[in-house]
C-alpha positions in Angstrom: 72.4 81.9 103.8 73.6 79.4 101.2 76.9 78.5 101.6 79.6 76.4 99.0 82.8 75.3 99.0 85.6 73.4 96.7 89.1 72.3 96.9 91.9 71.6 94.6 95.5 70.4 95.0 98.0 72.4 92.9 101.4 72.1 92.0 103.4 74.9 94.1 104.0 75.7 97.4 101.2 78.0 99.0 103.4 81.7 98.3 103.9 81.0 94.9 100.1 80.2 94.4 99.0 82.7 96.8 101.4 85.6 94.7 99.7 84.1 91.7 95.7 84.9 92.5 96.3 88.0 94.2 98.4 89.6 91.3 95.9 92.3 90.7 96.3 91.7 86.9 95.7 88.7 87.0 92.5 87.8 88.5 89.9 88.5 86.1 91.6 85.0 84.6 90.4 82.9 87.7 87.9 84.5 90.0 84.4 82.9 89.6 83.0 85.3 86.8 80.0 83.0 87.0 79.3 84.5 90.5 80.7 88.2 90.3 79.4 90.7 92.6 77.4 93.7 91.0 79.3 96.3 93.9 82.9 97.5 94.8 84.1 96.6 91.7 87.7 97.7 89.5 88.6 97.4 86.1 90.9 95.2 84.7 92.5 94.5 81.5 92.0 91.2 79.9 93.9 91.5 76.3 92.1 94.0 74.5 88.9 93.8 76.6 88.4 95.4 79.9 86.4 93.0 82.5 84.9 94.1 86.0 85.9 92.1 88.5 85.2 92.6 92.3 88.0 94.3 94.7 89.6 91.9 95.7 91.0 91.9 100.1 94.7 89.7 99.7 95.3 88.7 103.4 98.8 88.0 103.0 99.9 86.8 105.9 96.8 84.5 106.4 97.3 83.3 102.4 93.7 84.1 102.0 91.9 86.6 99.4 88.2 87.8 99.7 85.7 89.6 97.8 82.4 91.2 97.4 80.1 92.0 100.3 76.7 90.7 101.7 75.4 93.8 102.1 75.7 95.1 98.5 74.3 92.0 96.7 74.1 89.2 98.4 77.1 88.0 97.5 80.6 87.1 98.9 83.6 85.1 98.0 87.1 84.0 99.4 90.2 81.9 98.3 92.4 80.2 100.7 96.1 78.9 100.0 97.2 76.0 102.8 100.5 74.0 102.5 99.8 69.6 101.3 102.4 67.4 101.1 105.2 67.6 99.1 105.8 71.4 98.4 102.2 72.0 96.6 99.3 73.6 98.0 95.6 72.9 99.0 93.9 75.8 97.6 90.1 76.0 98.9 87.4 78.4 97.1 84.2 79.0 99.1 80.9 81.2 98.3 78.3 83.0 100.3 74.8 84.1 98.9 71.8 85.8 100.9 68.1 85.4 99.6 67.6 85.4 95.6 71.1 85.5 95.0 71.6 82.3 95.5 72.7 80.1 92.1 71.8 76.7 93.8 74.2 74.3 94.5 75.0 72.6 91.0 75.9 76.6 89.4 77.8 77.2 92.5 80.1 74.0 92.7 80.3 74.4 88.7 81.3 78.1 89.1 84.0 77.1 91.9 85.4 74.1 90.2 86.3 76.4 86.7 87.7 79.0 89.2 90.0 76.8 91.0 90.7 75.3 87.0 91.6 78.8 85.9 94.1 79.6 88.9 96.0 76.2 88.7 96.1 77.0 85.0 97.9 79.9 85.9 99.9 78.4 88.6 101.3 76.2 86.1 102.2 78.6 83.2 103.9 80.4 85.9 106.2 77.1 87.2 106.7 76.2 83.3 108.1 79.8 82.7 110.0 80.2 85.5 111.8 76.6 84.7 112.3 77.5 81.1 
């Protein structure tokens, strides 16, 4: 099993940026499209396109979301919000593969990286807003 993992510090404190990603609207915008699994998917709107994107399991009391399942395609994913210093958050992204399904590292990390881009993006339309 092929396992990767990346972090990102972001601007809010870890409810505001856990609310954010599980916002069931919202997550075709930020979850690693690059790495989607083919099962246990919904439909979601994005502007005038709908997008699949995988059912996503908010753990709200643990800050934590997860997705996709091993046994459907070798594939599974899950977003954890921590508290960092100074009110933002430490918001770590990590993957799972089985067998073929694996991307290789450099896809992987790529995919992650843009994901955790997407949701800070997010995060920070959401702070601007709510300060204008």
């Amino acid at each position: 099993m092929a396992e990767y993992e990346r972090s990102r510090t972001m601007p809010a404190p870890p409810e505001h940026v856990f609310d954010q990603a599980a916002t069931a609207g919202q997550a075709a915008q930020w979850l690693p499209n690059e790495l989607r699994a083919t099962e246990q998917r919904s439909s979601a709107s994005d502007g005038d396109v709908d997008v699949d994107v995988p059912e996503l399991r908010p753990l709200k009391g643990e800050l934590r979301l997860e997705w996709g399942a091993i046994r459907d395609d070798g594939y599974t994913g899950w977003l954890q919000v921590a508290e960092h210093e100074g009110g933002s958050s430490k918001v770590t992204a990590h993957c799972s593969f089985a067998g073929e399904s694996d991307p290789g590292a450099q896809a992987a990390h790529e995919a992650l990286d843009r994901t955790l881009e997407r949701l800070e993006e997010q995060v920070r339309l959401r702070i601007d807003g709510a300060a204008g």
